[in-house]
VOPAGU-2260 file (C-alpha; in pm, 1 decimal, decimal comma):
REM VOPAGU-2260
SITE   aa  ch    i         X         Y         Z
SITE  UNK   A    0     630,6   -1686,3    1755,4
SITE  UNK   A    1     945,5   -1529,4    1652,4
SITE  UNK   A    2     925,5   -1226,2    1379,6
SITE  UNK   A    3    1205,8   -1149,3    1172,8
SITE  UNK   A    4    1306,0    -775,6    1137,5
SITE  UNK   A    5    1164,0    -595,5     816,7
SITE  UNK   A    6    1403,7    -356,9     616,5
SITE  UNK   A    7    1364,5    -126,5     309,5
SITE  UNK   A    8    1644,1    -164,5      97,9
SITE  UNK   A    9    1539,8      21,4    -187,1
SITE  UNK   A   10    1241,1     333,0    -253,0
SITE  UNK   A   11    1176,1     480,0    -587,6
SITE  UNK   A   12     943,9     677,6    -759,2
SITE  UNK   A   13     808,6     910,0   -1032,3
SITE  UNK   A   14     707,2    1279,6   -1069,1
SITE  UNK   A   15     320,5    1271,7    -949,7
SITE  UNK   A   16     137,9    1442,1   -1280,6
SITE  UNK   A   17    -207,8    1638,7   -1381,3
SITE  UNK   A   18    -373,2    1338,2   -1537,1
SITE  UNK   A   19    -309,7    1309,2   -1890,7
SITE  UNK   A   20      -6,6    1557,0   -1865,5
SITE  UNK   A   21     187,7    1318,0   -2053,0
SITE  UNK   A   22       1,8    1176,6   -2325,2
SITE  UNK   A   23     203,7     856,1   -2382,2
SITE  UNK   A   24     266,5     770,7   -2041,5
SITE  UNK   A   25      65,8     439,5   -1945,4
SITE  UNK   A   26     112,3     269,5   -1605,1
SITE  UNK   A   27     314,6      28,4   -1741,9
SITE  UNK   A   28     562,0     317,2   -1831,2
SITE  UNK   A   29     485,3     456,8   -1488,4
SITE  UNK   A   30     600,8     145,3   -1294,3
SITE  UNK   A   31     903,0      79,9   -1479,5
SITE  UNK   A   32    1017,5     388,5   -1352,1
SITE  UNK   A   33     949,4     358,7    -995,5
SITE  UNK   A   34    1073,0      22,8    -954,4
SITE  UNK   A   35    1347,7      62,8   -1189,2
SITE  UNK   A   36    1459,8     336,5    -962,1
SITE  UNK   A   37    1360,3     152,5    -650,3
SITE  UNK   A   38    1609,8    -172,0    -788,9
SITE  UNK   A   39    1873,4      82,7    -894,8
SITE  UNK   A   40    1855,1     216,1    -536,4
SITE  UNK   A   41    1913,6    -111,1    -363,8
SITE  UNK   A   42    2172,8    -256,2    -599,7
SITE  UNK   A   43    1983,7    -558,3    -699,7
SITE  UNK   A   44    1841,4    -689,8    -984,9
SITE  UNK   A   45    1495,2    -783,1   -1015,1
SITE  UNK   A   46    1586,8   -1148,7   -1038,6
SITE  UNK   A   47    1630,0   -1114,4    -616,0
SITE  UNK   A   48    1269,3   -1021,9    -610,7
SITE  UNK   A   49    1072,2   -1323,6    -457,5
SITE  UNK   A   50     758,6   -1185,8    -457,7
SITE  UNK   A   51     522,5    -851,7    -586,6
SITE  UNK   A   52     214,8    -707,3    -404,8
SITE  UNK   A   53      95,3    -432,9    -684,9
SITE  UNK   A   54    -167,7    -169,6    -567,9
SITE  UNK   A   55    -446,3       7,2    -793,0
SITE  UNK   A   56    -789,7     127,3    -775,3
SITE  UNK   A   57    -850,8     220,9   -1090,0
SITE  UNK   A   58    -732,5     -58,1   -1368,1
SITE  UNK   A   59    -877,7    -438,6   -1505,9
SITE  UNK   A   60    -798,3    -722,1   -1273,9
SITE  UNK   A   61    -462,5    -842,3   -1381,9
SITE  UNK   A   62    -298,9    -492,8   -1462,8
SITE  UNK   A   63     -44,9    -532,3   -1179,9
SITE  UNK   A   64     111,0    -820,0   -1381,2
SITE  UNK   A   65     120,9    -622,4   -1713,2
SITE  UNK   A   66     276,7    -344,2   -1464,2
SITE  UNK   A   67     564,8    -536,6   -1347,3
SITE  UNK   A   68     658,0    -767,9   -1617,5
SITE  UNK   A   69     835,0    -413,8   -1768,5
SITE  UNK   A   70    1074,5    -484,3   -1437,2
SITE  UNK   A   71    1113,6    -857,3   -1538,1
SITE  UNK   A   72     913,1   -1149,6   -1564,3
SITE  UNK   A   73    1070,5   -1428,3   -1361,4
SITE  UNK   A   74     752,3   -1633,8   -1213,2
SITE  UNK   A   75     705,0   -1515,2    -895,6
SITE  UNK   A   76     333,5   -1449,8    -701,1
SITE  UNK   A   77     185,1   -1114,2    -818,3
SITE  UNK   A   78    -108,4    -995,4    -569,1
SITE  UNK   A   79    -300,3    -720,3    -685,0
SITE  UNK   A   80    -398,9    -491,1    -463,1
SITE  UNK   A   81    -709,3    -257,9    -398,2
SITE  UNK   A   82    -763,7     -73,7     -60,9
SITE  UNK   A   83    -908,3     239,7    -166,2
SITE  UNK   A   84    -664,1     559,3     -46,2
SITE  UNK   A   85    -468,7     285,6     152,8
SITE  UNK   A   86    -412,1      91,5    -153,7
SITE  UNK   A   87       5,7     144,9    -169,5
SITE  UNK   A   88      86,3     126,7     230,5
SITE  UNK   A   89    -154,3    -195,8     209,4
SITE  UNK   A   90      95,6    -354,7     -53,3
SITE  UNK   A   91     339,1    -274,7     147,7
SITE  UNK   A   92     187,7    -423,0     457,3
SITE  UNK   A   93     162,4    -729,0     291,9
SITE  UNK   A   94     557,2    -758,5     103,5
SITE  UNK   A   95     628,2    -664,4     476,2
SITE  UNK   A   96     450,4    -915,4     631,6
SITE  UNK   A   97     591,8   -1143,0     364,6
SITE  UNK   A   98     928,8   -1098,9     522,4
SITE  UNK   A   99     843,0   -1094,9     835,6
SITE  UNK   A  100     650,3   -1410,2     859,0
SITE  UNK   A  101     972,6   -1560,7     689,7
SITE  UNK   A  102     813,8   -1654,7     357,6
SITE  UNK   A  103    1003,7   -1431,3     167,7
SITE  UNK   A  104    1371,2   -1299,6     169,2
SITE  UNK   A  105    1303,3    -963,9     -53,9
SITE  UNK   A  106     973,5    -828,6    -201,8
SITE  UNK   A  107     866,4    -574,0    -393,5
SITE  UNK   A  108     578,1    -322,7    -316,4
SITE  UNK   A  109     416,3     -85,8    -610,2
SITE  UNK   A  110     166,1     114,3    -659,3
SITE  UNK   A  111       0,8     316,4    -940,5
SITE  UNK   A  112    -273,1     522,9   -1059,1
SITE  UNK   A  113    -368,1     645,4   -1404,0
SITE  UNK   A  114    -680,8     873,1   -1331,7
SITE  UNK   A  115    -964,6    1096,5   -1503,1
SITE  UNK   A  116    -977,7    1445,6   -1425,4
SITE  UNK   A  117   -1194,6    1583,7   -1194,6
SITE  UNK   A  118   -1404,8    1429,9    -855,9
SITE  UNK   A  119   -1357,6    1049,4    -809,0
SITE  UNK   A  120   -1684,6     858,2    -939,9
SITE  UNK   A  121   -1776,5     534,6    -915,1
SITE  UNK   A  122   -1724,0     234,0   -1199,9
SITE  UNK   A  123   -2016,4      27,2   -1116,5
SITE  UNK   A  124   -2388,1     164,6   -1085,7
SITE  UNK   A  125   -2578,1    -168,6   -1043,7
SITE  UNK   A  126   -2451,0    -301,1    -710,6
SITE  UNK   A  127   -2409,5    -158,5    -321,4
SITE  UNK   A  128   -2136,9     104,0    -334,2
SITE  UNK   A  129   -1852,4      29,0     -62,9
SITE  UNK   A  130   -1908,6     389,2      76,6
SITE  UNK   A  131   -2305,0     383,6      84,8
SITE  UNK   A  132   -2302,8     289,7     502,4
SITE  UNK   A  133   -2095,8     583,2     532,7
SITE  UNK   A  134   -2225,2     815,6     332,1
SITE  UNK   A  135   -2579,7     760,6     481,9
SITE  UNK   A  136   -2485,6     721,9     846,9
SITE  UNK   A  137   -2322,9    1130,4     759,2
SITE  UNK   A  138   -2616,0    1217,0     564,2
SITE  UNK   A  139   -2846,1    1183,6     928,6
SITE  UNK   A  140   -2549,3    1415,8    1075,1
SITE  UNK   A  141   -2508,5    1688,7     793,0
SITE  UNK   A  142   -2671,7    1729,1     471,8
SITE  UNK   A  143   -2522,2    1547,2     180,9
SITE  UNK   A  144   -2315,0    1772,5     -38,8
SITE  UNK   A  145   -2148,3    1650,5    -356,1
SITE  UNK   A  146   -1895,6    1541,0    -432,9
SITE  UNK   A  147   -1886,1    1321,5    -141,2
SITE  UNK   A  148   -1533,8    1313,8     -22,8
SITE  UNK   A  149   -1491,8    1693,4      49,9
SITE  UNK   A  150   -1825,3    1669,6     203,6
SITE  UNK   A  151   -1755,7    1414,9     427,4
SITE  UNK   A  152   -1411,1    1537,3     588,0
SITE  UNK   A  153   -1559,4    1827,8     525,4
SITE  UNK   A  154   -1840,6    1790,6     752,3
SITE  UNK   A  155   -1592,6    1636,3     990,7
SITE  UNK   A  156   -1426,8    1977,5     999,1
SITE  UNK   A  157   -1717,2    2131,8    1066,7
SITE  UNK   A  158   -1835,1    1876,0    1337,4
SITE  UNK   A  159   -1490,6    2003,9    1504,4
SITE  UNK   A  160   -1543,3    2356,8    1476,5
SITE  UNK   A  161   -1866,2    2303,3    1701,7
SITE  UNK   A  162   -1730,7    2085,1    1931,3
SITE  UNK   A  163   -1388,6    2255,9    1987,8
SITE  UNK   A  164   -1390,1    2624,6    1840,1
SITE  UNK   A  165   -1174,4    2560,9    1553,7
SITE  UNK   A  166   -1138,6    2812,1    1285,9
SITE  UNK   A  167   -1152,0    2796,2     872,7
SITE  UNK   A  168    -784,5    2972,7     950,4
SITE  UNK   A  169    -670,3    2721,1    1117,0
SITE  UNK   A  170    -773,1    2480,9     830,8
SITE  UNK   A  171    -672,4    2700,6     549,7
SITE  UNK   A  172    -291,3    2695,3     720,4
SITE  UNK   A  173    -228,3    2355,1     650,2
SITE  UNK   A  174    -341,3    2393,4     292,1
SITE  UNK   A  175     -13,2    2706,1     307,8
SITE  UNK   A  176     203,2    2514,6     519,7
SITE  UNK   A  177     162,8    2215,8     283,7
SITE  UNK   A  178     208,8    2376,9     -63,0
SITE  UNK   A  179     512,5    2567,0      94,4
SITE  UNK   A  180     650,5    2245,7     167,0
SITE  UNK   A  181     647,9    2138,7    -179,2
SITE  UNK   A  182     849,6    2370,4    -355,3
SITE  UNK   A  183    1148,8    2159,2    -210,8
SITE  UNK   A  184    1017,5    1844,7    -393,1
SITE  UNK   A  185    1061,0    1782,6    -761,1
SITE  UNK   A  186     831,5    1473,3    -765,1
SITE  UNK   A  187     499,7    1693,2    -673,9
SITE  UNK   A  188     241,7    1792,4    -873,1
SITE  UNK   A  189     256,0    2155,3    -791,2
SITE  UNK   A  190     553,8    2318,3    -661,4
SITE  UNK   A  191     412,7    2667,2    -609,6
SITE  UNK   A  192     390,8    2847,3    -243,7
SITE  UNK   A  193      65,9    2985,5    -214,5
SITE  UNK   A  194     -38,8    3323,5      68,9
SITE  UNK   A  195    -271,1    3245,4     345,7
SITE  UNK   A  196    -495,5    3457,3     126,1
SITE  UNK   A  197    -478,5    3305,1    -175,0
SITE  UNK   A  198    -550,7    2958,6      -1,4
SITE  UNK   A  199    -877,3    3080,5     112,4
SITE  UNK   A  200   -1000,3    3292,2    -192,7
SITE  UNK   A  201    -922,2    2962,1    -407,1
SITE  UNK   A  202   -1248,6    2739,1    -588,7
SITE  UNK   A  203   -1474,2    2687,4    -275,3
SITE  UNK   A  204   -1536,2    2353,6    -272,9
SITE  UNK   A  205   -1738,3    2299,1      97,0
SITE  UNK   A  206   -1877,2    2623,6     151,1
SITE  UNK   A  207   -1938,5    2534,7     575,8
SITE  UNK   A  208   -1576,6    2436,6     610,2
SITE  UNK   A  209   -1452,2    2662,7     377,4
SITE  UNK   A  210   -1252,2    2382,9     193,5
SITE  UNK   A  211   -1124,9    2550,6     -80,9
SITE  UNK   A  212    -944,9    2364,3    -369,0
SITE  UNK   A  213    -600,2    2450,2    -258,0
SITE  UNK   A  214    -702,8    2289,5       3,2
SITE  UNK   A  215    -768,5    1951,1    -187,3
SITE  UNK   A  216    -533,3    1647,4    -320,7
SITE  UNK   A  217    -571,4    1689,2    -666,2
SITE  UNK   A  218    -649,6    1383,9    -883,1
SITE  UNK   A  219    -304,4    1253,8   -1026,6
SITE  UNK   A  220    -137,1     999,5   -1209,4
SITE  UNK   A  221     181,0     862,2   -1105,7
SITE  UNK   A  222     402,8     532,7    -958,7
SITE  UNK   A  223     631,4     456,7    -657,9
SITE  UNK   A  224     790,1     140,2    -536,8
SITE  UNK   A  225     977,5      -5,3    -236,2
SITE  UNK   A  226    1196,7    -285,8    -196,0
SITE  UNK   A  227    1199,6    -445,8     147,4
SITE  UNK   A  228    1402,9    -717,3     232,1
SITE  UNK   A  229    1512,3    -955,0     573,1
SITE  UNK   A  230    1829,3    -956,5     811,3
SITE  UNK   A  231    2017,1   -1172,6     642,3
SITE  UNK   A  232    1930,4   -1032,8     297,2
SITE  UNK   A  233    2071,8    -693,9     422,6
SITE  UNK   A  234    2381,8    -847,3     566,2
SITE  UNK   A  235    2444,1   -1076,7     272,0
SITE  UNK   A  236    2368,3    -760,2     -25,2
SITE  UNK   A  237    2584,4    -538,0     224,8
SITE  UNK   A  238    2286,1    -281,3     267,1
SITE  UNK   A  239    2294,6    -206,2     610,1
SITE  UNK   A  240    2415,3     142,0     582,9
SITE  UNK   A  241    2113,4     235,1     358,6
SITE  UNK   A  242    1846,1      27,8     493,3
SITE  UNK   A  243    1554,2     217,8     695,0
SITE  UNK   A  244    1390,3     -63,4     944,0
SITE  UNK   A  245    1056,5     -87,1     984,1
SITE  UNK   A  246     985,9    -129,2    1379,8
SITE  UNK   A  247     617,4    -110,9    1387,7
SITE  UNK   A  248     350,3    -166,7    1146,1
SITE  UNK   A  249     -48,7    -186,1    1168,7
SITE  UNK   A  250    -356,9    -203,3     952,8
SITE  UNK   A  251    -703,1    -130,7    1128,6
SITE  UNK   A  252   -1004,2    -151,7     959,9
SITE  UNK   A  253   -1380,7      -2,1    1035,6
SITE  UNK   A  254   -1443,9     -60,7    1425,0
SITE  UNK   A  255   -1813,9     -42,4    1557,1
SITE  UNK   A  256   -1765,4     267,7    1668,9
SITE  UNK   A  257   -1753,1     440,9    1276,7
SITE  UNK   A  258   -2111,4     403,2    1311,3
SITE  UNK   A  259   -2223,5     393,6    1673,2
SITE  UNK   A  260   -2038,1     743,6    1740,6
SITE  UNK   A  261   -2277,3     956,1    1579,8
SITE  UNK   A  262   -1951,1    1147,0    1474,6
SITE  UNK   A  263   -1842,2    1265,1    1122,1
SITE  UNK   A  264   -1500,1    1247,8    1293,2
SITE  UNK   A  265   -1506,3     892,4    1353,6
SITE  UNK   A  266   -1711,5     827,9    1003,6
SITE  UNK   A  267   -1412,9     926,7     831,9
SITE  UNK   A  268   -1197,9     712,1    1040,3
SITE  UNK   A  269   -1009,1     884,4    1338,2
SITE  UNK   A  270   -1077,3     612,6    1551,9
SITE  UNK   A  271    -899,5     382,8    1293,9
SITE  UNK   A  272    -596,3     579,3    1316,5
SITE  UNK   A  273    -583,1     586,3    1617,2
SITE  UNK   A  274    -593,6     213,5    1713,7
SITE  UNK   A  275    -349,7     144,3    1426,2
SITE  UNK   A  276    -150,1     499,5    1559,8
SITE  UNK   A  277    -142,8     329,3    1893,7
SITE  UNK   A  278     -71,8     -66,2    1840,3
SITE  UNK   A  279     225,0      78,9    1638,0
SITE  UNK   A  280     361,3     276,4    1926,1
SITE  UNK   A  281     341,1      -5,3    2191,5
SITE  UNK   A  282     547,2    -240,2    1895,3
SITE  UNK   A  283     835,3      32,0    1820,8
SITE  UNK   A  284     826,9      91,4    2215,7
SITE  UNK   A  285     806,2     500,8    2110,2
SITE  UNK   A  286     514,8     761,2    2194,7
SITE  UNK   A  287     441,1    1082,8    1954,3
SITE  UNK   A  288     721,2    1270,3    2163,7
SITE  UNK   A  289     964,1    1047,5    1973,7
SITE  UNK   A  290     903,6    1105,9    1623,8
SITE  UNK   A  291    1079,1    1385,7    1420,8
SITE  UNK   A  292     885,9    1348,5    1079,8
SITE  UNK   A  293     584,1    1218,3     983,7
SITE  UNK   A  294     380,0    1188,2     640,5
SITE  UNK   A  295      18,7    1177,7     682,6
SITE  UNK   A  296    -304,7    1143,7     491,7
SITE  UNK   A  297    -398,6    1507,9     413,8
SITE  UNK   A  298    -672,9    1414,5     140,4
SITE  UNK   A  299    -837,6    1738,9     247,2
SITE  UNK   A  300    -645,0    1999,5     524,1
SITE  UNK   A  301    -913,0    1892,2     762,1
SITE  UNK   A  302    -845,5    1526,0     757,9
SITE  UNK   A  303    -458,8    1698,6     853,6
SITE  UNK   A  304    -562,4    1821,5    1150,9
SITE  UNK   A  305    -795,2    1530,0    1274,6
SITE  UNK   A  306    -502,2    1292,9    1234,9
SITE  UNK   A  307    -283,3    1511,7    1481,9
SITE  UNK   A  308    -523,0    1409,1    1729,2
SITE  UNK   A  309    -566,0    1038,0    1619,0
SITE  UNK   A  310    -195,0    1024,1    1591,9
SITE  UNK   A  311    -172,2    1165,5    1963,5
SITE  UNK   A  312      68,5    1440,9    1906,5
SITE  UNK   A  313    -210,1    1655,2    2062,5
SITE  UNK   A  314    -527,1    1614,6    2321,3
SITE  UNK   A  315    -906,0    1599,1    2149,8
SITE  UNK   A  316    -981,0    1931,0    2001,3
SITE  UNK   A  317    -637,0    2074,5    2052,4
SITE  UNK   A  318    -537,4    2014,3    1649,6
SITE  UNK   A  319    -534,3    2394,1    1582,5
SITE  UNK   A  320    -304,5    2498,9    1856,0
SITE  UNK   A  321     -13,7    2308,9    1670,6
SITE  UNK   A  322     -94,3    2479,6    1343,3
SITE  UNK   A  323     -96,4    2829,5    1533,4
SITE  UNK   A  324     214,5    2763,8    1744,3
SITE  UNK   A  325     402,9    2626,2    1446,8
SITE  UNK   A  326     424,3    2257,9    1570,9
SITE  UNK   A  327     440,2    2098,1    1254,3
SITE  UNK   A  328     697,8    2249,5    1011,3
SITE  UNK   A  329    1023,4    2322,2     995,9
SITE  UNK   A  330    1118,4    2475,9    1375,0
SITE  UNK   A  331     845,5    2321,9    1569,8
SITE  UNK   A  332     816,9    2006,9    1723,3
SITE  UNK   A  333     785,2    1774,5    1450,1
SITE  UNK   A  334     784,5    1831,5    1053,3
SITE  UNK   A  335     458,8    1678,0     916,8
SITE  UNK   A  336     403,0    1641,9     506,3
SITE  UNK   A  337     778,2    1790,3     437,9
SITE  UNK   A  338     709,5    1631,0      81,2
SITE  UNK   A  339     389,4    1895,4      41,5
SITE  UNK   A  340     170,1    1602,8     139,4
SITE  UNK   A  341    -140,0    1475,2     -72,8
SITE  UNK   A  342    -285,7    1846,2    -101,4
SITE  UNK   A  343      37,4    1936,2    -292,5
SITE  UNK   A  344     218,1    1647,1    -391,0
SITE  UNK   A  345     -65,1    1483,1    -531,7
SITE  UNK   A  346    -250,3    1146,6    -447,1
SITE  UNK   A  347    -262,3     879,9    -735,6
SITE  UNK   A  348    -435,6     644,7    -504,1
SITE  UNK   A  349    -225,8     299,1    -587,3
SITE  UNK   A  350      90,9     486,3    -505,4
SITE  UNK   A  351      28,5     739,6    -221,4
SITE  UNK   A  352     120,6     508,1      82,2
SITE  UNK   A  353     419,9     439,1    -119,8
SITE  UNK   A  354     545,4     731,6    -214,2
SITE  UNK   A  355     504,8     826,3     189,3
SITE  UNK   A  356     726,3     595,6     221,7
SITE  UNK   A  357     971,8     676,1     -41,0
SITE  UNK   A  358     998,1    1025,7     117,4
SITE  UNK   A  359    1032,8     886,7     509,6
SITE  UNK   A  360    1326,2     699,6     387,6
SITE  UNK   A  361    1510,2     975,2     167,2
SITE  UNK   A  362    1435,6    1191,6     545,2
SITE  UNK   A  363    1599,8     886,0     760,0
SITE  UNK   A  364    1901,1     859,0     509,1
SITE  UNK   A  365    1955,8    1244,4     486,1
SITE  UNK   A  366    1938,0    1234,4     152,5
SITE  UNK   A  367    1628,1    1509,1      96,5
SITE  UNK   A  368    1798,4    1808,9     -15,5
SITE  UNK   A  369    1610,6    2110,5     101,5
SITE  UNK   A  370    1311,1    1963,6     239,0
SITE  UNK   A  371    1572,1    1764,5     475,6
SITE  UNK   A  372    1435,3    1744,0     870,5
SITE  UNK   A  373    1748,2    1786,7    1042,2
SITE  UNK   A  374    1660,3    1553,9    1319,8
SITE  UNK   A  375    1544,0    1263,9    1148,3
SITE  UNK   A  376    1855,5    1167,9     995,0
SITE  UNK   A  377    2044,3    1147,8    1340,3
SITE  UNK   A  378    2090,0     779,2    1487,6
SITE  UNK   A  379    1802,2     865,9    1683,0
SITE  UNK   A  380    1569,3     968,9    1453,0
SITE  UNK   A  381    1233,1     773,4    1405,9
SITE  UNK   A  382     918,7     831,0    1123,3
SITE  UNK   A  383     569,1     781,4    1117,1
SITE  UNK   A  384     384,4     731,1     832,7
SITE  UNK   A  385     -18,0     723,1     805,6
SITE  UNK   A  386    -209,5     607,2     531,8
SITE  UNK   A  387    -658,8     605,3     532,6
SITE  UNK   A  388    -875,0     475,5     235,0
SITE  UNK   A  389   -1237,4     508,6     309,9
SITE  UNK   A  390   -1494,5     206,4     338,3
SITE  UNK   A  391   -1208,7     146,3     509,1
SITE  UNK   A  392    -851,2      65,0     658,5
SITE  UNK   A  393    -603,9     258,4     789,7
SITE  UNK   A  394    -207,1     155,7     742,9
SITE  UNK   A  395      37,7     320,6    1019,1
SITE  UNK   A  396     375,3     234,2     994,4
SITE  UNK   A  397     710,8     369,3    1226,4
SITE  UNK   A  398    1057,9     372,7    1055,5
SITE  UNK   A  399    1391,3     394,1    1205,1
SITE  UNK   A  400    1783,8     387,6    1013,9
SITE  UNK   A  401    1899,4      30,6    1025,2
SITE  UNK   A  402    2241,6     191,7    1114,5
SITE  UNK   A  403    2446,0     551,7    1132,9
C-alpha cells in the first residue's frame, strides 16, 4: 500500500521551568504558547488543523481539549495521549501516521506537563502499578533502591560496569557534556556549565552508579508542539523550503526479551531501542554513520550511554569509548543532546519527544544559533531522534530537510 510522505511544517515551544516557577502559568497557558508559536512558524492558522493528538501524564481525562481550545476550537478529533516518557513523540507518531495513512492533510501534535516537585510518584494506590513487572523482575537482579527510576537505570549502569569495565567517569561526562550543551539554549531549565568535578560531588542519588543529581532530568513543567502536514499541503502552503521530512518512524513496545534477559539493560528497554533504532534505519535506507545530530532520552547519563549502543553508533560495551574520544559533541563524529538533553533541558514528560523534535528541526533548518551542528543543516544532513517511557514503548524517528 502506498504511504504518503510526512513533513513538519511548523515546531514550537516554551521555556522548560522548575515546577511552579511561574505561579500563574497553567497548561492551558503553556500550550497556547507552543502551538501558537508552532502555527506562527508554519504560516497557517489553526483553522488548517484537521486533527490534534495531545500528550500528558499527569492531568484529568479530557485536559488535552481544555489545552487546545486556547489555539481554536473548530470541531476536529482530539486524542489524548499517555505513553509515559514517550508520551510527546507518541502524539506525534500518531498526527504522523494520520498523514501518512492519508486521513489527514495537516495535524497537530502537543504535549505538556505541569508537575510536583521532587521524585515521580504514583496517582493510584489500589490497583497493579504499570511498572510493578519491571520493578520486580530488577529487584531479583539488584536490590531495590528508591526512588525507582534512578535505581533502575541506575542498576543498568552498574550491570554495565561489570560486564564491560565502564567507569562512574565515564558516566559523570555526559552529565558535563550535557549541561555544557545547554548554555546555548534559552528554552532549558538550567543553562549553567558545570566541571567534571562538580558533576560528581553533586546530591548522590545511586550511590553504586554514582548517579549524582546533575546527573538527573529534573522534574519540569513546560509545552511544545509540531505541525506536520502532507505533499500536497506543503506544495499548496508553499512550505517546502522550511519543511523537515520525516523518512523513518517506529514505535516498539516491551519484547519478551525485557524479561527473559535477566538484564537491567534490557529491563529498562535497550532492546526496544534498538528494534525501533533499527526498523527506522532499513525505512530511511541510512545506518548510524549517516546521522550528524541526534536527541536522545538521557533521563539519567546512564540511560545516555546505553542508547549509543541500542542506537548502533557503537559495538556492546563500547558506550564509554565515544564519551572518552569525544564522539558525541561538537568535533566528534556526531553531536548528541546539542539542546542539553533531558538532564539539562528538562523533561516535562507530555512534551519531551516534542520538544526533541522542535530542536532536530531548528538543527536541519540552520536556524540554532550557537548550539548549531554545522553538518546537519547541509542538503545532506539527516537526524535521529529517540524517545523511551517505561512500562513501555520506545518512539525513534529519522529527519531529513525537505529541500536546500
Amino acid at each position: 500500500m502506498a504511504k504518503n510522505r510526512v513533513f513538519i511544517v511548523g515546531v514550537g515551544m516554551t521555556r522548560f521551568e522548575k515546577p511552579g516557577a511561574r505561579a500563574d502559568w497553567d497548561y492551558p497557558d503553556m500550550v497556547k504558547e507552543s502551538g501558537t508559536k508552532a502555527l506562527e512558524d508554519a504560516g497557517i492558522g489553526f483553522d488548517l488543523i484537521d486533527e490534534a493528538h495531545v500528550g500528558f501524564m499527569y492531568g484529568e481525562s479530557t485536559s488535552g481539549q481544555r489545552a487546545v481550545y486556547g489555539l481554536g476550537m473548530t470541531g476536529i478529533p482530539i486524542t489524548n495521549v499517555n505513553n509515559n516518557c514517550a508520551t510527546g513523540s507518541t502524539a506525534l507518531f500518531l498526527a504522523a501516521r494520520a498523514i501518512r495513512g492519508g486521513l489527514a492533510d495537516c495535524a497537530l501534535a502537543v504535549g505538556f506537563e505541569k508537575m510536583q516537585p521532587g521524585s515521580l510518584s504514583t496517582s493510584y494506590t489500589d490497583r497493579e502499578q504499570p511498572l510493578m513487572r519491571h520493578i520486580q523482575a530488577e529487584a531479583e537482579l539488584f536490590d531495590f533502591a528508591f526512588p525507582p527510576a534512578p535505581w533502575m537505570f541506575g542498576a543498568a549502569g552498574v550491570e554495565h560496569m561489570q560486564r564491560y569495565g565502564t567507569t562512574t567517569d565515564q558516566f559523570a561526562r555526559i552529565g558535563e557534556k550535557n549541561h555544557r550543551h545547554s548554555v546555548n539554549n534559552p528554552y532549558a531549565q538550567f543553562q549553567s556549565e558545570y566541571t567534571l568535578e562538580e558533576i560528581k560531588s553533586a546530591k548522590m542519588i545511586y550511590e553504586p552508579a554514582q548517579l549524582t543529581r546533575l546527573q538527573c532530568s529534573p522534574t519540569s513543567d513546560g509545552s511544545g508542539a509540531v505541525i506536520v502536514a502532507g505533499e500536497a499541503f506543503v506544495d499548496a502552503h508553499g512550505l517546502a523550503g522550511q519543511a523537515v521530512e520525516i523518512v523513518g518512524q517506529a514505535m516498539v513496545t516491551d519484547l519478551e526479551s525485557t524479561f527473559t534477559d535477566n538484564s537491567a539493560i534490557s529491563i529498562v528497554g535497550a532492546d526496544m531501542t534498538r528494534h525501533a533504532a533499527f526498523e527506522v534505519y532499513d525505512q530511511a535506507d541510512i545506518g548510524p554513520e549517516d546521522i550528524d545530530v541526534i536527541e536522545l532520552h538521557d533521563c539519567f547519563s546512564v540511560n545516555e550511554l546505553l542508547t549509543y549502543e541500542a542506537l548502533g553508533l557503537c559495538a556492546q560495551g563500547e558506550g564509554g569509548k565515544l564519551i572518552d574520544t569525544g564522539d558525541t559533541t561538537y568535533g566528534g563524529r556526531w553531536v548528541v543532546n546539542p539542546s542539553g538533553g533531558l538532564i539539562s533541558k528538562g523533561h516535562p514528560l507530555g512534551a519531551t519527544g516534542l520538544a526533541q523534535a522542535s530542536e532536530l528541526t531548528w538543527q536541519l533548518r540552520g536556524t540554532a544559533g550557537k548550539r548549531q551542528v554545522a553538518d546537519a543543516c547541509q542538503k545532506s544532513g539527516v537526524a535521529l531522534q529517540h524517545n523511551i517511557g517505561l512500562g513501555g514503548a520506545v518512539v525513534v524517528t529519522a529527519y531529513r530537510p525537505a529541500e536546500r
